[in-house]
C-alpha positions as CSV (number, residue, x, y, z in Angstrom):
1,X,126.4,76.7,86.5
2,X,125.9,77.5,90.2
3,X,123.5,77.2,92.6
4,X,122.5,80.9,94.2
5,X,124.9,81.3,97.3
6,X,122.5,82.6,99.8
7,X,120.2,79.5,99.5
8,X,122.2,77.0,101.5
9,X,124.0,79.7,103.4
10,X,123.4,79.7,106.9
11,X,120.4,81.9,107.8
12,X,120.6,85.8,108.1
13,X,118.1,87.1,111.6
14,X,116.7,89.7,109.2
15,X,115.1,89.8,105.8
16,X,112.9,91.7,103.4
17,X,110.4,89.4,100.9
18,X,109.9,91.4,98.0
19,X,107.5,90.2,95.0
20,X,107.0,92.1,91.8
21,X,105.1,92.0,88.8
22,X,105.8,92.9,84.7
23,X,104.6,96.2,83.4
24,X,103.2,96.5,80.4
25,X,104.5,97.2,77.1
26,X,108.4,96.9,78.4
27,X,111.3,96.1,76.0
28,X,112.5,92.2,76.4
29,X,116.7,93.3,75.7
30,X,116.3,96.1,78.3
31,X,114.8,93.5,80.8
32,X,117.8,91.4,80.6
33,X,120.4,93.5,80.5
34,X,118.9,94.7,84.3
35,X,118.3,91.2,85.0
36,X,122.2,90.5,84.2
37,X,123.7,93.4,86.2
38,X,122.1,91.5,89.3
39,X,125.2,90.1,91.7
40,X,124.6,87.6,93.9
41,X,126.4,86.8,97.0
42,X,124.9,85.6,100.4
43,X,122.4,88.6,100.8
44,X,120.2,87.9,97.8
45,X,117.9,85.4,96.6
46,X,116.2,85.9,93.2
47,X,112.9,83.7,92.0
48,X,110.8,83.8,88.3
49,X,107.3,83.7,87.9
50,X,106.0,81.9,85.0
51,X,105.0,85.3,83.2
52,X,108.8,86.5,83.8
53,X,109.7,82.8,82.3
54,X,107.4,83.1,79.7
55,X,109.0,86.5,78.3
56,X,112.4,85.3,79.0
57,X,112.0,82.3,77.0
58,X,112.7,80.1,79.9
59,X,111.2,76.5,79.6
60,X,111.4,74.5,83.0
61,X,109.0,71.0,82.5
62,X,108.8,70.5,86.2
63,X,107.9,74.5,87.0
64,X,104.5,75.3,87.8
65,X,102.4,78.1,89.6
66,X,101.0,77.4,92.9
67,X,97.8,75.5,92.9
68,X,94.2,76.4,94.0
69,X,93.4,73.6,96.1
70,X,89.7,72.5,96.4
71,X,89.1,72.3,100.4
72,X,87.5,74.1,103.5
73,X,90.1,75.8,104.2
74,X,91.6,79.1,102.2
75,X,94.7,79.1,100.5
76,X,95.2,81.8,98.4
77,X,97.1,81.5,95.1
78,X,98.2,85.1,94.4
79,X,100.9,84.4,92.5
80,X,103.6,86.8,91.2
81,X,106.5,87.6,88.2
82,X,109.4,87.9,90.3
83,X,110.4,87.1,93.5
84,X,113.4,88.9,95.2
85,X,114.9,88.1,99.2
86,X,117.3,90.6,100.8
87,X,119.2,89.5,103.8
88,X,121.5,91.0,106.0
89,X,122.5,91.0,110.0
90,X,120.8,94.0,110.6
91,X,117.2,95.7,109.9
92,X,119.1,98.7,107.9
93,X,121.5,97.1,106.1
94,X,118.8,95.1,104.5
95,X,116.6,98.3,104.0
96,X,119.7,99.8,102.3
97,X,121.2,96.5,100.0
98,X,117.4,96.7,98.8
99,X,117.4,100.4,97.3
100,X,119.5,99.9,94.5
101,X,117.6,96.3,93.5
102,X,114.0,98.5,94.0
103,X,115.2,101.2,91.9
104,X,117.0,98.9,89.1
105,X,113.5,97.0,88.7
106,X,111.2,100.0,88.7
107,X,111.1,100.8,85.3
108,X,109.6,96.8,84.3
109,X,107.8,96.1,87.6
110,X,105.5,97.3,90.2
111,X,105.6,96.0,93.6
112,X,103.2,93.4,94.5
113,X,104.4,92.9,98.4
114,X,106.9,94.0,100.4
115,X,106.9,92.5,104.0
116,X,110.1,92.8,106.3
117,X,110.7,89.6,108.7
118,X,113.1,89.3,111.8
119,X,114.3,86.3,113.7
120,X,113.0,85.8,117.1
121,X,114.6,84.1,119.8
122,X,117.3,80.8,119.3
123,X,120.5,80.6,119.3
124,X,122.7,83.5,117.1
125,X,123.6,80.1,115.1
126,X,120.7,78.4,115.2
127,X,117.1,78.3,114.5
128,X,114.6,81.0,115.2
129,X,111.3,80.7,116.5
130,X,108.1,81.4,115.1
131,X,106.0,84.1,117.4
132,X,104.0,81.5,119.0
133,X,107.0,80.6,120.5
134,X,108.0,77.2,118.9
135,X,111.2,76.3,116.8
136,X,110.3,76.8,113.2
137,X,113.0,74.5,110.9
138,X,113.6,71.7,113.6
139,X,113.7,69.2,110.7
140,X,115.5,70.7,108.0
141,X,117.9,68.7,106.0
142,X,121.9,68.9,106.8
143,X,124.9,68.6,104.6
144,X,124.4,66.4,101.8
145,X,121.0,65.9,102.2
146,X,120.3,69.7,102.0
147,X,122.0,69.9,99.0
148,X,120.1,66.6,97.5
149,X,116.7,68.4,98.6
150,X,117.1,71.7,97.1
151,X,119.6,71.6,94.3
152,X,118.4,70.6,90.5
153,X,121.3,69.4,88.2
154,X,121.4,72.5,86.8
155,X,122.5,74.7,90.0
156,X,118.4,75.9,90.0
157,X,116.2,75.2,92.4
158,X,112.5,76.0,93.3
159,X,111.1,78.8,96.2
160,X,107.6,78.2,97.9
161,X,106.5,81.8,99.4
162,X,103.5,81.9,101.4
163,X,102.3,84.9,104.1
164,X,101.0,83.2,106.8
165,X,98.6,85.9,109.3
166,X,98.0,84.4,113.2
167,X,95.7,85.4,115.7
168,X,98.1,85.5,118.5
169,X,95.7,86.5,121.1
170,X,93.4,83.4,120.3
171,X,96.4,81.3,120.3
172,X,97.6,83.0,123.8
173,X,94.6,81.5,125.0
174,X,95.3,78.2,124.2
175,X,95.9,75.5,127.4
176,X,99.5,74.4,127.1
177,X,98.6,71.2,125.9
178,X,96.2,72.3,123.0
179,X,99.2,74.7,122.1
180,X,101.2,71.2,121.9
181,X,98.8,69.4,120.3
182,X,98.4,72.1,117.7
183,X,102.3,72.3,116.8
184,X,102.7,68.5,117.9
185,X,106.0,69.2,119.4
186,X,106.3,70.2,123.3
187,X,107.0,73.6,123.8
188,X,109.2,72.9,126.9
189,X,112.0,70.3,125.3
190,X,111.2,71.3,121.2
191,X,110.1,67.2,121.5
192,X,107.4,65.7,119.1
193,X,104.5,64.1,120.9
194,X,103.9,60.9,121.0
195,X,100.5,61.6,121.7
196,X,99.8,64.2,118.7
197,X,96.4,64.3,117.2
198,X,96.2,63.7,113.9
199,X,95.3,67.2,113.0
200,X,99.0,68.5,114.6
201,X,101.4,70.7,112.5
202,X,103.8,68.0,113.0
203,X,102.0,65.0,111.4
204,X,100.6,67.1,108.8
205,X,103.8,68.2,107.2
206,X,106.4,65.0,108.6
207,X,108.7,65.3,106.0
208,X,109.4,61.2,106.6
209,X,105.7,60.3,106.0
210,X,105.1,60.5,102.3
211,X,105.0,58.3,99.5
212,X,108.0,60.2,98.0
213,X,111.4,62.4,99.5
214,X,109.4,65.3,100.8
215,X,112.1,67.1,102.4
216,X,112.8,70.7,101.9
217,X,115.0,73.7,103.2
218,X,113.0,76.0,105.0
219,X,114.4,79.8,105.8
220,X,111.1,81.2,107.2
221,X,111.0,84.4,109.3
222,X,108.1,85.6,111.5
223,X,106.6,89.5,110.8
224,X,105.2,92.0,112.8
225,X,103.6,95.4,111.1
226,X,100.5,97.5,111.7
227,X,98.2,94.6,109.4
228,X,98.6,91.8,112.0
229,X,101.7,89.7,113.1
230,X,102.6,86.0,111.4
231,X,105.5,83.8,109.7
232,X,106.9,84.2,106.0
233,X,106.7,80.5,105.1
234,X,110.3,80.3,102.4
235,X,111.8,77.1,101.3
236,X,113.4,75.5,98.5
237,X,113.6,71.5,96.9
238,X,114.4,70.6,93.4
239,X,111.1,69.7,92.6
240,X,107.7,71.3,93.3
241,X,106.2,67.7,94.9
242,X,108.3,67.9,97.8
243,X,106.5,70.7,99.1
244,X,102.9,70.4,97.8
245,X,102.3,67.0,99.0
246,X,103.1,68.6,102.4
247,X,100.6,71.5,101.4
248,X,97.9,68.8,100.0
249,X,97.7,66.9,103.3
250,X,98.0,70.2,105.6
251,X,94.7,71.6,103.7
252,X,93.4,67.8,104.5
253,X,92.8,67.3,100.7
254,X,92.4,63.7,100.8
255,X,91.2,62.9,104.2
256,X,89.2,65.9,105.0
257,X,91.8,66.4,108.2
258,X,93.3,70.2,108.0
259,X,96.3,71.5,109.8
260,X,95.8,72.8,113.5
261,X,97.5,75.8,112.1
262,X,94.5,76.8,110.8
263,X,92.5,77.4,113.9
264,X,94.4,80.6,115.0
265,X,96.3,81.6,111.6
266,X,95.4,82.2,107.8
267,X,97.2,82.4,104.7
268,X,97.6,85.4,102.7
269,X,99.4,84.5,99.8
270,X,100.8,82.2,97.8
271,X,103.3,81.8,95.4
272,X,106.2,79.3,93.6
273,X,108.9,80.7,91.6
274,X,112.2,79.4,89.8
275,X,115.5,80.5,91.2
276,X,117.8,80.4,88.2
277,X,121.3,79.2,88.8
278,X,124.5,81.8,88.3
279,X,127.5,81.4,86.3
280,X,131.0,81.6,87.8
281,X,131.3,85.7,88.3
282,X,127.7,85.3,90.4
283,X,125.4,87.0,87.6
284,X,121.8,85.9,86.7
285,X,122.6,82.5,83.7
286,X,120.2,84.1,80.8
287,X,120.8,83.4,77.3
């Protein structure tokens, strides 16, 4: 079985982030067949919620749904049944590729969220920025060690989606240096700071800092619509701990010492979900 090929693709500079959930009273053989006719190629990324799971008959040990964390600050756990990203080079071409997947699920789910995301700035082969103007996925892993982050012996892996909402205008008015101090990297060279406080995006979430392999592949895109403007947080590891011990100590769960982020940006949502792998002709791996 196979890994989905758009995960480790390189990354697309636009993108829709669709999440669904299970009607009622829907017929489990119809569900799959739908689920099966699903053909995956670079532009589409496909993630189970544990109520999907749990109607599929899919058992994963290691799966769980995102946790409601007990701190000061909020992160909501909204959850969801089934997760779907469209990608494609352009803004239409993504609108279109997602037509026939919205219209295929309709009859088994109703739309929980829909938000489109669009890469700003960097290089046309690099990484974007988020809209505070730093490079968002500076430390992801390369090569081999992308593949040893994200990929479970199976060919699935795990996707962390989270809306995150900023307050642009309160971070505009940010000296330079708080801006650094916040991230912890310099704006000007994309540098960490030596000097970071303890509280900086950067030593919150330093994927080299933790007690066990912590790294992750992160394909985030920032949004802009007429609710606000923020970053789609997306990325993948074999196992859920990579990511939530990054999430633990950003909420400052165990020393009381939250993420900078949180001064001019909130979190909408939250949600995990299992990306089933594909067998050989690229369709969904269901028995």
């Amino acid at each position: 079985m196979l890994l989905q090929p758009a995960i480790l693709k390189k990354s697309m500079p636009f993108g829709r982030f669709m999440i669904f959930n299970l009607k009622s009273g829907i017929n489990l053989s119809d569900l799959k067949k739908i689920l099966k006719t699903i053909k995956f190629d670079q532009h589409i990324i496909v993630g189970f919620g544990k109520k999907l799971m749990n109607k599929l008959g899919i058992e994963v040990t290691d799966y769980r749904q995102f946790p409601q964390l007990d701190v000061s600050v909020d992160i909501p756990a909204t959850h969801g049944d089934l997760f779907v990203f469209m990608r494609d080079n352009e803004p239409g071409k993504v609108a279109i590729k997602s037509l026939p997947i919205k219209a295929l699920l309709k009859p088994f789910f109703e739309t929980q969220l829909q938000v489109d995301g669009f890469k700003y700035l960097g290089q046309a082969d690099g990484y974007g920025h988020d809209l505070t103007g730093y490079e968002d996925g500076t430390e992801n892993p390369l090569g081999g060690d992308a593949v040893k982050a994200v990929v479970r012996e199976d060919g699935s892996t795990f996707v962390q989606v989270q809306q995150w909402q900023h307050d642009l205008t309160k971070f505009n008015g940010f000296s330079q240096q708080q801006k650094d101090h916040t991230i912890g990297r310099s704006l000007a060279t994309n540098k960490e700071l030596e000097d970071a406080p303890a509280s900086s995006h950067v030593n919150r979430s330093d994927q080299g800092t933790f007690d066990i392999e912590a790294d992750i592949l992160r394909r985030s895109l920032p949004w802009a619509n007429e609710h606000g403007e923020g970053l789609v947080f997306m990325s993948f590891c074999e196992n859920l701990d990579r990511f939530e011990v990054q999430m633990c100590r950003m909420a400052g769960l165990n020393d009381g010492i939250s993420d900078a982020l949180f001064t001019f940006s909130k979190v909408l949502n939250s949600a995990y979900f299992y990306c089933p792998p594909v067998n050989t002709e690229f369709a969904l791996k269901i028995d």
